[in-house]
N, C-alpha and C positions, 0 to 999 in steps of 0.2 A: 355243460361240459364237465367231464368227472378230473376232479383237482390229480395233479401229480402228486405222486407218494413216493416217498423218500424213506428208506430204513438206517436206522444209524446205531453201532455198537459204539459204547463209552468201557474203558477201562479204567477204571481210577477215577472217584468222584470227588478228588480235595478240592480245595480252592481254583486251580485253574480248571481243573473238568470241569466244573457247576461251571467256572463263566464261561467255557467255550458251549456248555450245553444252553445256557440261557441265551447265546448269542448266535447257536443255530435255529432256537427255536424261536425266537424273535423273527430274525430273516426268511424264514419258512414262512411263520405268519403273513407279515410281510408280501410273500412273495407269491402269497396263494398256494403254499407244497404243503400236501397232509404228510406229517412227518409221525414215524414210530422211530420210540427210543427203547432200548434195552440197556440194561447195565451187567455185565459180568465182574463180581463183586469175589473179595475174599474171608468177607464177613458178612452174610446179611442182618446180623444182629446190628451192628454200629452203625448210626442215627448218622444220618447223610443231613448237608445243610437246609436250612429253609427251603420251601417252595424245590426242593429236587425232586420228589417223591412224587408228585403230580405229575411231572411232565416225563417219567417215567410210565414204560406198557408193562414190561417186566423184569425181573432181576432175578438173575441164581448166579450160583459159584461152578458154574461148568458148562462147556458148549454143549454139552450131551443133553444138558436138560431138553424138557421136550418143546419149552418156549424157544426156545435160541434156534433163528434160523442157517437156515445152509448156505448163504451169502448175506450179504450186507451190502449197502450203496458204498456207505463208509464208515470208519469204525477210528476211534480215537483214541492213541496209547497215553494214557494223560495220569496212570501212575508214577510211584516214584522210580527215578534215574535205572537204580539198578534192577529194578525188574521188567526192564525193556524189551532187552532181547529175549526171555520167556515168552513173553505175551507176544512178541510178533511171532515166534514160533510156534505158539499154540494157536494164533489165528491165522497161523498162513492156508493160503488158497480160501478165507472165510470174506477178504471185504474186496470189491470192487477199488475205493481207494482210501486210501490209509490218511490221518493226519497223527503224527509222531511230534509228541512235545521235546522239547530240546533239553540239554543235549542227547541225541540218538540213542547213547548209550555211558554206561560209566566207564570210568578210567582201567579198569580192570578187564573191561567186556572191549577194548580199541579194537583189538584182535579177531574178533567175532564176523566171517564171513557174511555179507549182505545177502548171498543165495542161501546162505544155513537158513533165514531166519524170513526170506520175502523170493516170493514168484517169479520165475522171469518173468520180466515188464510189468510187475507191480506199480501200477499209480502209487505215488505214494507223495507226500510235503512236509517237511520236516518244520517246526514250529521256528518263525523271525519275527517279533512282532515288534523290534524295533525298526524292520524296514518300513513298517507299513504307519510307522509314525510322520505326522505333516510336515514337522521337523525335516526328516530323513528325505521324503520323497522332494521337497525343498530344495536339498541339497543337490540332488541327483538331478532336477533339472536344471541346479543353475549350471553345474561340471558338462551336464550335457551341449547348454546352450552357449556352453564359452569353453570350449575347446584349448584356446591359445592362453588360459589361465590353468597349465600344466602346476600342480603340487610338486613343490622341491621335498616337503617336508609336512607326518603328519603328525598330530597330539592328541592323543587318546587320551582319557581318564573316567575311570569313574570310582569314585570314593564316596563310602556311607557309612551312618553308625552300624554294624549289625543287630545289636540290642534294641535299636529303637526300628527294626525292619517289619515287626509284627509288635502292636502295643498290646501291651496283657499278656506276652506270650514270653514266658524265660527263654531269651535266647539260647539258652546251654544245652535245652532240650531236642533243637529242629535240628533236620541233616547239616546245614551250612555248616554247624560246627564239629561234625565228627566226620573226620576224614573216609572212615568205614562205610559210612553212608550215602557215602560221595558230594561229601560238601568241600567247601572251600572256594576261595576267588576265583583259582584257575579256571574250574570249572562252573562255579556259580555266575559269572560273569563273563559266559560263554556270547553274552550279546554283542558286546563289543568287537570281537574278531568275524562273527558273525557278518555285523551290519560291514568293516572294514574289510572283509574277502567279497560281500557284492557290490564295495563301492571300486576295490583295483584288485580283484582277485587274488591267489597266493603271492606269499611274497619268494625269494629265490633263497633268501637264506634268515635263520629266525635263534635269538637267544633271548633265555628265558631263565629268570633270575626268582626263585620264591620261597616262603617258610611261614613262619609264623613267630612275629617281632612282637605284638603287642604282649598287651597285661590282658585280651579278653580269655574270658576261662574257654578255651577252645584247641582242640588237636589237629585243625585242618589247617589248612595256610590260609592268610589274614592280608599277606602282599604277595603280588605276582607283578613283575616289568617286565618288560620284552621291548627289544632293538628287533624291527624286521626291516633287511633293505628288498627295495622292490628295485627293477631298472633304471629310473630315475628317478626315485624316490625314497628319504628312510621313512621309517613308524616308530614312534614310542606307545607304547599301551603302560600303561599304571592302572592297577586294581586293585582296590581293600577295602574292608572290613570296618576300619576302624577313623575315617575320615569324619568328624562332629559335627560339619558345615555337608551337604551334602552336593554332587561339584559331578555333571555328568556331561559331557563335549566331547565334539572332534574340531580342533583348530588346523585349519590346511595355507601351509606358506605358501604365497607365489609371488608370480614377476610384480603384481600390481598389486600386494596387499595379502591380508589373511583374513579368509572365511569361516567364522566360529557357527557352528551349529552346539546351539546348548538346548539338551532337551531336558534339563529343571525349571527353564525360565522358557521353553519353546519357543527359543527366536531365532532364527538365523542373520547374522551380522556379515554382510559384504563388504569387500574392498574397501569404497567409498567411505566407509560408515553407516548405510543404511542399515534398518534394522527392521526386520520383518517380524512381525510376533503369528507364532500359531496358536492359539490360548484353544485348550479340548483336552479332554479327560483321557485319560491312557485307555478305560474298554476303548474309545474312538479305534486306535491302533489293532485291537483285537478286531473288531465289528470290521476295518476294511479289510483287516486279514483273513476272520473267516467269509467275508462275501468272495473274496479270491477264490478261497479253496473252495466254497460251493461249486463256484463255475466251473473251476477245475475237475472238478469226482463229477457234475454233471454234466457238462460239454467240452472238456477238453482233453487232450489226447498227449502221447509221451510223457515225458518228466516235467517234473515242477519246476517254480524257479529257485525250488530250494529241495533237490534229491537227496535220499539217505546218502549217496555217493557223495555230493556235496556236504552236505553234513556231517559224515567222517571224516570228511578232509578237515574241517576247522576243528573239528573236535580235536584230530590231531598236533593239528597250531596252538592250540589252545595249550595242551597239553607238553607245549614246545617244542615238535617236531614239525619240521619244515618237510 
């Protein structure tokens, strides 16, 4: 039997492209799919990481070349923030279905019509790879399985050093700290609103407090807090830069106790006291999230569980707009 082939565009082959490329092509392996990669590149001069070059078929700086096909299965916008909405605009009507790293688009581009830039009924998923954490999905069946343990109250945080986010690497250099490039907590720590809109969706009214308080040498915001009430619920979110212990939860109040999911220690702690630990590596969270989207660009139909539509909506919470 002639194996299934799969065509896949990458845009942007930093750090997360390469692992979403090595982790489609692992699963392809895997899954018996002969897979073609192509890369649409803006430099083919600059030396891409280890072992990418292989598992590439071809690379140019333009759809017109004569290698780049007239569709793609799926095609992955995995450059930086603000060159999002270009690249879905220069590939629209080119992939079957899209996977859009998060957030969607920069602070600048909020504005940016979904039809300017994707097809009507574009497949499309927009990048959450903390849902897809053991953590997270933990959480979501305990809230499913006990109903009558309604959250009065919830507590976000996630605080880290930035300097020590990439070792060897001056933090002064990367986007997070130059607000031009669309760095900063708000938006760098778009996970947390993220993972908190699919655990109780938007909230009804949202404020949003940020700047940049520390000594790091940086011009983006360093802290962002947000109060969002939901109907019978409030939210605190706390995010920064500059926390030296690093401290990533959501603690949820209720009638019979408080539920801490912490994904530095991966354990979830109920009511009781019990303590669940999920001990696995963060690719784990990418690998179930792209087996997800496989299924999805290959057998699934309508929107994802995570649409560009959805994911302008947080991006706008994010950004403090309720």
């Amino acid at each position: 039997m002639e194996k299934k082939t799969v065509t896949a565009l990458f845009v942007g082959l930093g750090s997360i492209g390469t692992r979403h490329l090595n982790n489609l092509t692992a699963l392809c392996a895997e899954q018996g799919i002969a897979l073609t990669v192509h890369a649409l590149r803006s430099n083919l001069v600059r030396p891409l990481r280890e072992h990418v070059v292989e598992k590439l078929d071809a690379q140019f700086i333009s759809l017109d070349d004569e290698d780049a096909l007239p569709k793609y299965d799926m095609a992955f916008i995995t450059n930086p923030t603000s060159l999002h909405a270009s690249a879905l605009e220069q590939l629209k009507g080119r992939a079957e279905t899209l996977f859009i790293e998060k957030p969607i688009f920069s602070a600048d581009e909020i504005d940016t019509p979904l039809s300017d830039v994707l097809e009507k009924g574009q497949k499309a998923y927009v990048a959450a790879p903390m849902r897809w954490s053991a953590v997270m999905l933990a959480l979501k069946q305990w809230l499913a399985e006990n109903p009558d343990q309604r959250p009065y109250s919830a507590r976000v945080i996630c605080s880290s050093w930035l300097p020590g986010w990439r070792p060897g690497v001056d933090y002064r250099t990367v986007y997070s700290a130059h607000r031009d490039m669309g760095g900063g907590v708000t938006i760098d720590l778009i996970h947390e609103w993220d993972y908190l809109v699919g655990l109780f969706g938007k909230p009804e009214k949202l404020y949003n407090f940020k700047g940049t308080y520390s000594d790091l040498e940086i011009d983006s915001d360093d802290l962002s807090i947000y109060i969002a009430q939901y109907p019978t619920m409030l939210a605190e979110v706390h995010l920064d830069y500059f926390g030296r212990d690093y401290r990533r939860s959501i603690e949820l109040f209720t009638q019979e106790g408080t539920v801490t999911a912490d994904f530095g220690s991966a354990t979830l702690t109920l009511p009781d006291g019990t303590v669940q630990e999920f001990k696995e590596t963060t690719d784990a969270w990418y690998r179930r999230e792209m087996t997800y989207f496989m299924d999805y660009a290959l057998n699934g139909s309508g929107e994802s569980i995570n649409s560009p539509a959805d994911a302008l909506d947080v991006l706008r919470l994010t950004l403090g707009e309720a």
